[in-house]
Each structure stands twice: as structure tokens, then as C-alpha cells.
N, C-alpha and C positions, 0 to 999 in steps of 0.2 A: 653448413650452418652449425652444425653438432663441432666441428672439428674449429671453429673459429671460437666459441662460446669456453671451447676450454682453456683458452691460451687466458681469457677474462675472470675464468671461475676463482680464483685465489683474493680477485680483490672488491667479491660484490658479499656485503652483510647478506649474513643467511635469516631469513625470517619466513611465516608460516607458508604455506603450500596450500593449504585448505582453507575454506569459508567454515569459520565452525561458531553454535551457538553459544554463546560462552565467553569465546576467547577475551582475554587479556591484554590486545594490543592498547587498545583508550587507557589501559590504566597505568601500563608500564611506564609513566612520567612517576606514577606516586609507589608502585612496588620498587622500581630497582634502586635508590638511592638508599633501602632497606636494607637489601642485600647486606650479609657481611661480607668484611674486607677479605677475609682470609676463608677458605673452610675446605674438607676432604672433597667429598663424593658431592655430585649437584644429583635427587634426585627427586622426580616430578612423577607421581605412581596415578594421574587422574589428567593426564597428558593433553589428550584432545585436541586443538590445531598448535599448540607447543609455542604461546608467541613469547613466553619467557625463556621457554630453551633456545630457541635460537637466538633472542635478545644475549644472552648470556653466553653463549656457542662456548659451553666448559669441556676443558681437556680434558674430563674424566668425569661420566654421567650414566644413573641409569634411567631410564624413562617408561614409565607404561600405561596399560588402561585394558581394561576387560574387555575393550570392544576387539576381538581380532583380526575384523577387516581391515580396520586402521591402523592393527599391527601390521601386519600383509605388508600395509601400502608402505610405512615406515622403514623397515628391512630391505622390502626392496629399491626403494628409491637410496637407499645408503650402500647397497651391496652391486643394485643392476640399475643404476639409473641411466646410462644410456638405452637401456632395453626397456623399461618405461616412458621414454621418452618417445622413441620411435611409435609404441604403442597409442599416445596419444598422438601424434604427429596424422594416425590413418580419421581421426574421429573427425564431425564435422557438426558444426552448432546447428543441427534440426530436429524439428520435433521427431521427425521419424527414424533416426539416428537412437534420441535421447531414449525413445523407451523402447528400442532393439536391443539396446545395450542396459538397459534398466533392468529388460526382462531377464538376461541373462546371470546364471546363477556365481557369483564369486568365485567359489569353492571348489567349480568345476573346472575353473581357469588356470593356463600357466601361472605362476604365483605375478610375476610382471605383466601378464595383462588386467588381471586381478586389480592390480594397483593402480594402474591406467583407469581402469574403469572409477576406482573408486573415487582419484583427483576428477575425471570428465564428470562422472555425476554431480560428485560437490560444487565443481564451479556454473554445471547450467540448469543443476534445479532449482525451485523455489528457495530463493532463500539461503541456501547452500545447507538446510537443515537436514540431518541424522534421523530418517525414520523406517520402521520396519514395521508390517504387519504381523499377525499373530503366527506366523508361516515361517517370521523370520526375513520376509522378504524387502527390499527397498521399497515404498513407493509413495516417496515424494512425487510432486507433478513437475514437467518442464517450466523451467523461469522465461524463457520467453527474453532470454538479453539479447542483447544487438551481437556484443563480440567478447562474450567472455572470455579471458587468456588461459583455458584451461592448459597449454602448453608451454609455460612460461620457463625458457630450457637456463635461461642465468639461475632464476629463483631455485628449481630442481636441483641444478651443477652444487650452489651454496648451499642448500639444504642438503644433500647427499656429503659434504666434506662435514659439516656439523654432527649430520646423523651418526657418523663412522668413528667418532669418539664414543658414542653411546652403547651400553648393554642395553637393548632393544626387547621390553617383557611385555610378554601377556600373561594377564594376571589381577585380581584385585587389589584393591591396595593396602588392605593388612597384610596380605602374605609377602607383598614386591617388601613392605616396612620391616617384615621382619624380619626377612632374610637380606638385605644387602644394608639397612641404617647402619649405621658406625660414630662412636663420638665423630664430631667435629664435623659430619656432615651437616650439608644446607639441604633441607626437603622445601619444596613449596606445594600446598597443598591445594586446589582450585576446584573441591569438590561439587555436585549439585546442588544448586542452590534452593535456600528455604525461602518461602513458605512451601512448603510441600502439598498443599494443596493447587500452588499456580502451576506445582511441574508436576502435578499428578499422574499422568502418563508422561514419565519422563523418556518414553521409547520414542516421542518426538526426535531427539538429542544424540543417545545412543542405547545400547541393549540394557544397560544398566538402570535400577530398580535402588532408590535414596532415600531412605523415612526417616521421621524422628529419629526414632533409635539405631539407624546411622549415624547420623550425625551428634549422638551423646556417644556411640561406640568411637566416635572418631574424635573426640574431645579427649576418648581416655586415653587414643593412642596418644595424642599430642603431649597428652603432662607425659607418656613414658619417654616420649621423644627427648622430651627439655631434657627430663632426669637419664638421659643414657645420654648428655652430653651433645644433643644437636641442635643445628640452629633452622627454626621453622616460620615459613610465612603463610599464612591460610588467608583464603579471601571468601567471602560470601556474603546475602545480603543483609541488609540491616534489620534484623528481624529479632525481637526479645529473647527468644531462644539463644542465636548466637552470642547475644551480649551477657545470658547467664551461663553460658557453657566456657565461656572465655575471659570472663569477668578477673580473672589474676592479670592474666596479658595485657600488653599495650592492646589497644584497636582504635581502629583511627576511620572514622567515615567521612566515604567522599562523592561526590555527585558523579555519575556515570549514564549512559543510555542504553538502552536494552531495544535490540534490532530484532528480535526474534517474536513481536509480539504485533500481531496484524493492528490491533488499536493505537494511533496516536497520542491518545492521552496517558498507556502505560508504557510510553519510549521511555520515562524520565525515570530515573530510581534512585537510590542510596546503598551502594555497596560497604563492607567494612575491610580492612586491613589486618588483620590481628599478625602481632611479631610476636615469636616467641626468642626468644634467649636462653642458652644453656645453661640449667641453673647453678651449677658450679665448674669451674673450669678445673681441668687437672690438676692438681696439684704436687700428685709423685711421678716423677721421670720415670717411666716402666724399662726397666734394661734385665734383658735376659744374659745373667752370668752361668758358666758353668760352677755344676753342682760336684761337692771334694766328689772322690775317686772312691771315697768309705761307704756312700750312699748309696752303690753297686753293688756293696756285698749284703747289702738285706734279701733276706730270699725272696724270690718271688712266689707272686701269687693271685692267686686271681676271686680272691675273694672281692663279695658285691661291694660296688660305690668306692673300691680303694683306691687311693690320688697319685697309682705309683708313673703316672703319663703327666702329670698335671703338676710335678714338685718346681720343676725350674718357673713356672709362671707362679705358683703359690712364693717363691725363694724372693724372686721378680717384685714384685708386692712388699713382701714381708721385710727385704732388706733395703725398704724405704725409712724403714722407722730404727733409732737406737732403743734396744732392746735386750735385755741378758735373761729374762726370765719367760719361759713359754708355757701355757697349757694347751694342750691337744685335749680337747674336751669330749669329743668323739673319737678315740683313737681309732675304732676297724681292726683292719692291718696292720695298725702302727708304725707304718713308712713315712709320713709325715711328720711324727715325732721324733721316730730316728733321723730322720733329714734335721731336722731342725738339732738333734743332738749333736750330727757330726757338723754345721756350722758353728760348734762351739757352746750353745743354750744351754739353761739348767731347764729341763724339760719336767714336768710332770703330764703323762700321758694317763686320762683316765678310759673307761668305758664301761658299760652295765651287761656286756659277756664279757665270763670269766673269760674264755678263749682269748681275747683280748685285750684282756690287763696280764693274760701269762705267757702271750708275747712278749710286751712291754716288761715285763718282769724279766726275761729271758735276756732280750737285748737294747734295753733302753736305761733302765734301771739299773740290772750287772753292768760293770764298768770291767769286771776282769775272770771272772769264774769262767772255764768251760769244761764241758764232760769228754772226759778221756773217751778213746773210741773202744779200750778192754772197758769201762765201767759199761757202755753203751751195749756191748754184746752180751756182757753179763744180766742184763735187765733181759735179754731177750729168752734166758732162760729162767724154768719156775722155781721158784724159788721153799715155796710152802705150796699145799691146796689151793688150790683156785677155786674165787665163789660159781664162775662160768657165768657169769649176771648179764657179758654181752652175750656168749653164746645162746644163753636160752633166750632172753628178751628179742633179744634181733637176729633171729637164726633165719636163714634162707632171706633177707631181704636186703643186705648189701655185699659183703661178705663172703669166703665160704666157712665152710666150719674150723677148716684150719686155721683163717685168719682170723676168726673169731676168739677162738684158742689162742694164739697168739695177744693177741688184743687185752685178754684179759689178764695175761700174764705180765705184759707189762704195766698193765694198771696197776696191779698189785706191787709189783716192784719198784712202781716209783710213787709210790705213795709211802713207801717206806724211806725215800729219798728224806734226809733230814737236813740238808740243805738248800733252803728257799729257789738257790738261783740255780743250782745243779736240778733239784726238783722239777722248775718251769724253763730248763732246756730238755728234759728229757718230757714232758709233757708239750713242749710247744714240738718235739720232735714228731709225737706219735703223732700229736692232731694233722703234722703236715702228711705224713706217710698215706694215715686213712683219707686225706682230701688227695693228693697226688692217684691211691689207687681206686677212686670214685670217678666213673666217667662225667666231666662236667662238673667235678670237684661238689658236689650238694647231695642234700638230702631228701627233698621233694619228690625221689620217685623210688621204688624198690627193683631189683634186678640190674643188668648192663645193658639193658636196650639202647645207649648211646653208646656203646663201646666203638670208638671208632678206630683201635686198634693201635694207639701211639703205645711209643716207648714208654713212659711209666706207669701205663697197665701191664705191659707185660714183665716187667719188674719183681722180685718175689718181697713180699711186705717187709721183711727183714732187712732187705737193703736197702728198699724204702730207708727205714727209721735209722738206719745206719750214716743214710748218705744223709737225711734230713740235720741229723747230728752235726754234720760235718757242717753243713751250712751254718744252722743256727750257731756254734764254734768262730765259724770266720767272722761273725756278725761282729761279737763281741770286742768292742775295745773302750777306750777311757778319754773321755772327755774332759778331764779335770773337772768336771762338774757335778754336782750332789743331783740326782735326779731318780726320779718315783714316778714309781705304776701303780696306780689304784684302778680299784675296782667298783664303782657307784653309780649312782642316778646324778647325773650332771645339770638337773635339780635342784641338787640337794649337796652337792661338791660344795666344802670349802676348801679354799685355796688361796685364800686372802687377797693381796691385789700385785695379779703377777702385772710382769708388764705387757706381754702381750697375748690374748686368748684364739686359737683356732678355732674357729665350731665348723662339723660339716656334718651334720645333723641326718636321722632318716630324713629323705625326699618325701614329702608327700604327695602324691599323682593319681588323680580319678583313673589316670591307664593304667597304672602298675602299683603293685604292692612294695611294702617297705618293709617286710617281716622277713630280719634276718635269723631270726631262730627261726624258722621255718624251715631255711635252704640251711644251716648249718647244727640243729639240731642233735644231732649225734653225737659232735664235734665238741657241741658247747656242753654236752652232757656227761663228758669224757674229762672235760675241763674242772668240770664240778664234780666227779663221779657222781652224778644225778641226785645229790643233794640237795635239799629244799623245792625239788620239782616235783610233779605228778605226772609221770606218762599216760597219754590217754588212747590204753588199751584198745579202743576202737576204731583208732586210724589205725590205717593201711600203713603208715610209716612209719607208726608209734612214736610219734614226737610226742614233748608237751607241750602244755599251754603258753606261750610266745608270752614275754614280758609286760606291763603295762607300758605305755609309750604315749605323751600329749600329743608325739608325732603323725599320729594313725588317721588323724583327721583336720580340715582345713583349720576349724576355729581354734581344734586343739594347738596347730602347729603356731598359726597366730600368735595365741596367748602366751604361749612358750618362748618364741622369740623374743617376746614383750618383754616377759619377766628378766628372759638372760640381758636382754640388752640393759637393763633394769641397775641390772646384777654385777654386772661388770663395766659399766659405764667409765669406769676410772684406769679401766685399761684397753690399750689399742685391740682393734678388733677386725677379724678377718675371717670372712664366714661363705664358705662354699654355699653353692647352689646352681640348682639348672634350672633351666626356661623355659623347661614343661610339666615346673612344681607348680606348687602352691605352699604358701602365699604368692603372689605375683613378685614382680620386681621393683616396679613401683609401689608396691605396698612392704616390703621388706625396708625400702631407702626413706619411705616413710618414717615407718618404728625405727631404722638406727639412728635417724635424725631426731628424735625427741631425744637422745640421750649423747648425742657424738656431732660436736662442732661441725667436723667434716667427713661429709660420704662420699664414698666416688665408686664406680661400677666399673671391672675390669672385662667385658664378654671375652669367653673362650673357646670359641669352636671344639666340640668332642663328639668322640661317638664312642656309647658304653657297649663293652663288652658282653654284655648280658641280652638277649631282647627281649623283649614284652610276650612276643606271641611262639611258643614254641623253641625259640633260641633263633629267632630269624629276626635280619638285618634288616629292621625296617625305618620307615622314616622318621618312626620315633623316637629309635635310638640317635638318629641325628639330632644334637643340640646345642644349646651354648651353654655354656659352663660359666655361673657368672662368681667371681669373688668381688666381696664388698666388704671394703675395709671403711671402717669407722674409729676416729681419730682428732 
């Protein structure tokens, strides 16, 4: 039988396998001629008997649903359906059969008889309805049919070649949304339907639990959906809620029957269609060029939130638009202004740590200065008295005393430095030295407790700043272009109207902090020689008091946005962010759209160097990394 049915399997439509409450087969006259013609990923995160996925049998699908019995069955009828098949082949339509096998637990099954069970029960209980007691257990009553096909080996054969295209999830459906949507996919969305008091024990159906404020939370996914470029079809019933949730969208209501409902007179109902459309199409061809060969000699580093993994996708973007003039309005690092410098740009790279702007100074701004390696060894010795200011301030808690000794010595002698760009290489040298011999490069903690023993701790500081020299030397070269490092509140920058501005702003996230004086304090106080600050004597680490920042808080970061986009409205715009800040994404695409014809959202899969808890790799460091050019 099994061996005859497959010579057949290739030319029979695959459609559903289960009796489910819900399903979509009556409608598929008025859904599929919706479909778009073209689109990436088909994915369906509220799956249930699947009469659109197999209507559709796309070569590349993800599909889920919280229930995971019916993932079970799913997997396995796509991975072992001849072994599902056999398993139903032993069942027989009786009542003494049905609730042997009712009684028996899932979970405790080889996963294919599992699956077995799960198509035998749907096809000969009541109804074919999805219900579990508070235990968790099945117990619909026997249907009582003459000859249900629970064994149906063509239908299985086509739905198991269907299924074998799909990533197969269990999962809810914000998380299946947010981790595999992609522009240009098609979701259809066919969640529990409202009024939520007709499905109020919706454990009828499956395990899954639907309220109001599901269904407003699943309204917001949808505008992210439109605005990250997909194409969505949501069905449910016709009830005022949905038509004010959806009210931008088409929706289109159509006459439908509801089998799931013992009364006669509430067979008859009104479902609605709502299409979504992608609210702008792409408009820049994303092509990853290699980046010049100059953009390799910036030193590295591993300073917070630096874009030094991220430049060929920012390049990607950026070399969409004709453009000669850049601001890097959050410099960091300053790798992305020097990238943008060796493409050629007249760059001005600002930021509100000095550290920062005397990078930028060192190798953005200098086009041809560097420090001889005899001037470099000469700052290593004292010159005059030493105040010892690091010594005594910060004695025993990074350092030892020698290096402390050292430290202050060259502060002193390159403060006597009267040359700007010679000045801020032999300062951007020291600041690399003391973060190279800082386990974890920061300053958030006192002693070596992370000392994990690498080569540039055990280094002597002198060679440190010797070799750091050398790097910051090879940086330097000439762009034929006039370009500036400042040092400000980006705020309060003017800059007139370049043509095009980077922003990649503190992050702001209820998980983690944004306070880069915090971790680099020292560094930034070295920079300033502690100028205009107050160390506050009562930490443990004797930092000072962290900058002002509109960044630090949601509304803040908000308004900030607001005003920059405000601000620069007249120039092309490309602005970093991840997908586990705040603002959101849809609210970012929002605000650059009051002020920029066109936005468009590039995700980028990253994971930062840094973590949240401890310095471990968690899954919050995994994210996307979104730029949003506005244009």
C-alpha cells in the first residue's frame, strides 16, 4: 500500500491533515488571490491545520504555533512519515480504541507515535476540536463517525513533501516575528478570533490564551511588519475592535460559517480580510563593496558600541547617495569617520569625550603629522617634577606605582607638546597603552581580577605607548580633504548643512546602561587632564560625575531624535541602532519620516562584544543592528 502511494506522492496537492477550529480552507477563494505575486520567506507563526500553507506549498517557509503537540505532529510527519503512518495504520474507529489512546500521555510517546495519536484523535473526536483540561490533558469526547479517514497515506505523502520546505517552530508568535521576518516577506496572520468573550476558554481550540490586549499588541506588530518592509494578510472576525485596530488597512468582510459552535443559528458569521502592504519599497540596491585597504590601519579597539564590524554594511548604505561632505556626529572610536575619510569625504567627526575628539584629532583631522618614535621615548622620561596627581588619586586601584609614575610623567610631557596633532598622537597613544594594559580595557572595577593573562598585559607600559605610537603613525595619511575633530554636545553642533550626517547615538535600554564615562573614566580624565570635572572621592573607583545625556532616558532619547531629525532635515541621514533600544523601530521610522521623504530600514544581525551581565554571552547581546537612512 505504503510502497504504491509513493510512486503517486509527487502529483497529489498537499492540503491540511487535521480537522482544526478555525481553519481557513472556505476562505481560501477570497485570501489567496491577495497573496503577492513575488515575496522572500512565506511565514504563518498561528499555523493551526495550515490550509493556507499547504494551499501555497512555498519553497521556503517558516511555520509555528505554541501548541507543541501539533508541532510534534508536524516534524514528524515531514521528517518520519512513513513511521506515522504505520502508527496509524495499527488504530481502529472505536470508542474503546479512542479513549485508550486519549488516555495515553503525548510526551511519553516515541515522538511518531505522538503524532499518530495526535492526527487519530483529531479525526474521531468530537468535532475534531483542540481541548485540554486544567492537567493539560486531552479530553474531547469520541465523535461517534461511521469512517473517519484518519489514515489518509496520499494526503500525509503531500503534506510531508510540503512540510520538508518548512523551518518547523514552536514558539509564540512575537518571538517566531521577530526573529526570522525579513523585508519582503509574506506573513499571514490567522490569530484567535474576537469577541473574546465567545472564545473565552479558548483552551477549547488549543493551549493558547488571546485578550484584548493581544490583539492591540498584535496590531503593533503588524504596522512594524508593514514598516520593516513585509507583506501581511491577517484574518479575523468582524468585530469593532478589529476595524479600529486596522482602520489604515484595506479589510474587506465576507460571509463565512463557523463549524465549531453547537447552536445552528450562530453557524453563520462575518469574517474580515485586512491586506497589509509594505509601506515603502526599497529604494537603494544594498551591495557590499570592499572597504580601501587604509581603513585596516586604524588601530583597533574594543571600545563600547564601536562600528569597527559593521563599516562595510554602514559603506553599503552610505554609498547609495552622492555625497562629499560627512558628519560623524557621534564619533566613539572614530572608525567610522576615518572610514568615511579614507573613501575620500571631507569629514568632520565630533563627540562630547575628549578621548574622542583626540582620536579624531590624531587621525581624522591630521592629514600628515606623525610622532617620531626618539620624540616618543623622550616623553617617556621626566622631564621637570612631577605633580604625581595619578599616583596619589588612583594609587593601588589600577596600576601599579610604577605605572602610575610613568603615567604622570608623560602627562606632563605632552602637555608641554605644542603642537595640536603631535600633542593628540602622543595622548591618543597613552590613552591606548593604559586601556591595552587594563584587563577588559574599562574602568568600572579596581584591581586585575579579570586578568586573563593575554599578551598585552604582560607587556611593560612603555612599550605599550611606544607601540601604540607606532599605530596611531601608520594611521595617518591625507585625503586631499579639509576635515575636523571637534569636541561638543551634538545638540548644540553647528555644522551648517553637510551632505550627509552619521548619528549612532548612546543606546538606550531598560537592560543595560549607556554611561560611557563610567567604563572609560580614567581614560577620559587623562584626556582632559581632569579639567572641568569633580572626582567623586566616594567611589570605589573614583570616577566623576558622567555627562549630561537626553540619551539616559526613553522620553529623553525620543525628544532627541526629534529635535536632530529636526535639525538636519536637509541632509541625508544614517543613524545606527539596535532592536533591543528604545525608542522602538517603528517609532524611530516614525520621527524620521516627519522630516525625510524617504526611510527605509536596513536589519543587521550582530552580537556586541560587551554583555549585559558579568561579561557573558547572552541572548541579549544577540541582536539586530538596524540603520535607517532618511533621504
Amino acid at each position: 500500500m505504503i510502497e504504491q502511494m509513493i510512486e503517486k506522492k509527487d502529483n497529489i496537492q498537499a492540503k491540511p491533515i487535521l480537522k482544526w477550529a478555525g481553519g481557513k480552507t472556505q476562505m481560501l477563494g477570497e485570501l489567496l488571490p491577495k497573496v503577492p505575486d513575488s515575496y522572500g520567506r512565506y511565514i504563518e507563526p498561528f499555523l493551526g491545520g495550515g490550509a493556507m500553507f499547504f494551499a501555497l506549498n512555498p519553497l521556503d517557509a517558516v511555520i509555528a504555533d505554541r501548541n507543541p503537540e501539533l508541532i510534534n505532529m508536524y516534524k514528524q510527519v515531514a521528517a518520519h512519515v512513513d513511521a506515522v503512518i504505520s502508527y496509524l495504520q495499527q488504530y481502529e474507529n472505536t470508542q474503546d480504541m479512542f479513549y485508550s489512546v486519549r488516555a495515553l500521555e503525548w510526551q511519553d510517546l516515541p515522538a511518531a507515535e505522538a503524532a499518530a495519536r495526535t492526527i487519530y484523535l483529531n479525526k474521531t473526536c468530537y468535532n475534531g476540536l483542540y481541548r485540554v483540561n486544567r492537567k493539560g490533558q486531552f479530553n474531547v469526547p469520541f465523535g461517534k463517525y461511521k469512517a473517519p479517514n484518519f489514515c489518509d497515506v496520499e494526503a500525509l505523502y503531500a503534506a510531508s513533501g510540503a512540510l520538508q520546505n518548512a523551518d518547523i517552530v514552536a514558539g509564540d508568535y512575537l518571538s517566531v516575528l521577530k526573529e526570522y521576518a525579513r523585508p519582503g516577506d509574506f506573513i499571514f496572520l490567522d490569530p484567535p478570533y474576537l469577541p473574546v468573550s465567545e472564545y473565552a476558554d479558548f483552551k477549547r481550540y488549543t493551549k493558547e490564551q488571546f485578550y484584548e490586549e493581544d490583539h492591540i499588541e498584535l496590531a503593533e506588530e503588524v504596522s512594524r511588519l508593514q514598516a520593516l518592509g513585509c507583506h501581511v494578510i491577517l484574518t479575523n472576525s468582524n468585530h469593532p475592535l478589529v476595524h479600529e485596530l486596522y482602520k489604515t488597512f484595506n479589510i474587506e468582510v465576507i460571509q463565512t460559517k463557523r463549524y465549531i459552535s453547537c447552536s445552528g443559528s450562530k453557524r453563520e458569521g462575518e469574517d474580515v480580510i485586512v491586506t497589509v502592504r509594505p509601506k515603502r519599497k526599497m529604494m537603494m540596491n544594498i551591495v557590499s563593496n570592499p572597504l580601501p585597504e587604509q581603513v585596516s590601519k586604524y588601530p583597533a579597539t574594543r571600545f563600547m558600541g564601536s562600528k569597527s564590524k559593521l563599516l562595510s554594511e554602514i559603506w553599503s548604505v552610505a554609498s547609495q547617495f552622492q555625497f562629499d561632505t560627512v558628519v560623524d556626529l557621534f564619533a566613539g572610536s572614530g572608525i567610522v569617520g576615518y572610514m568615511f575619510k579614507a573613501q575620500g569625504k571631507s569629514v568632520i567627526s565630533n563627540d562630547y569625550m575628549a578621548m574622542s575628539a583626540t582620536f579624531a584629532k590624531a587621525m581624522i583631522e591630521n592629514n600628515e603629522k606623525t610622532l617620531s618614535i626618539k620624540e616618543a621615548e623622550r616623553l617617556l622620561v621626566p622631564s621637570k617634577e612631577s605633580d604625581h596627581f595619578v599616583a596619589n588619586t588612583f594609587h593601588g586601584l589600577y596600576y601599579t606605582d610604577e605605572e602610575n609614575d610613568l603615567i604622570d610623567t608623560l602627562r606632563m610631557n605632552i602637555a608641554a607638546i605644542k603642537d595640536p596633532y603631535l600633542h593628540a598622537i602622543a595622548m591618543t597613544a597613552l590613552i591606548r597603552a593604559c586601556t591595552k594594559k587594563r584587563p577588559r580595557g574599562i574602568f568600572t572595577y579596581t584591581g586585575d581580577r579579570y586578568n586573563d593573562g593575554r599578551k598585552d598585559l604582560k607587556k611593560s607600559f612603555s612599550q605599550q605607548f611606544i607601540e601604540a605610537v607606532q599605530a596611531v603613525n601608520r594611521a595617518v595619511f591625507d585625503n586631499g580633504k579639509v576635515n575636523k575633530a571637534k569636541h561638543g554636545d551634538a545638540m548644540e553642533l553647528k555644522v551648517g548643512v553637510p551632505d550627509l550626517v552619521y548619528i549612532d547615538p548612546p543606546y538606550y535600554s531598560p537592560l543595560s546602561d549607556n554611561e560611557y564615562v563610567r567604563r572609560y573614566h580614567f581614560v577620559e580624565g587623562l584626556a582632559r587632564d581632569w579639567k572641568g570635572v569633580e572626582i567623586q572621592q566616594n567611589t570605589l573607583t573614583k570616577k566623576f560625575k558622567s555627562y549630561p545625556t537626553p540619551f539616559s532616558t526613553r522620553k529623553g532619547a525620543a525628544d532627541a531624535f526629534d529635535q536632530l531629525f529636526k535639525k538636519l532635515k536637509d541632509s541625508i541621514l544614517i543613524v545606527s541602532y539596535s532592536s533591543n533600544s528604545l525608542p522602538t523601530q517603528d517609532e524611530m521610522v516614525a520621527m524620521m519620516a516627519k522630516y525625510k521623504e524617504h526611510v527605509e530600514v536596513i536589519p543587521i544581525d550582530y552580537t556586541y562584544a560587551f554583555g549585559n551581565q558579568n561579561g557573558a554571552k547572552t541572548n541579549r547581546n544577540k541582536v539586530q543592528e538596524y540603520l535607517f537612512a532618511g533621504f
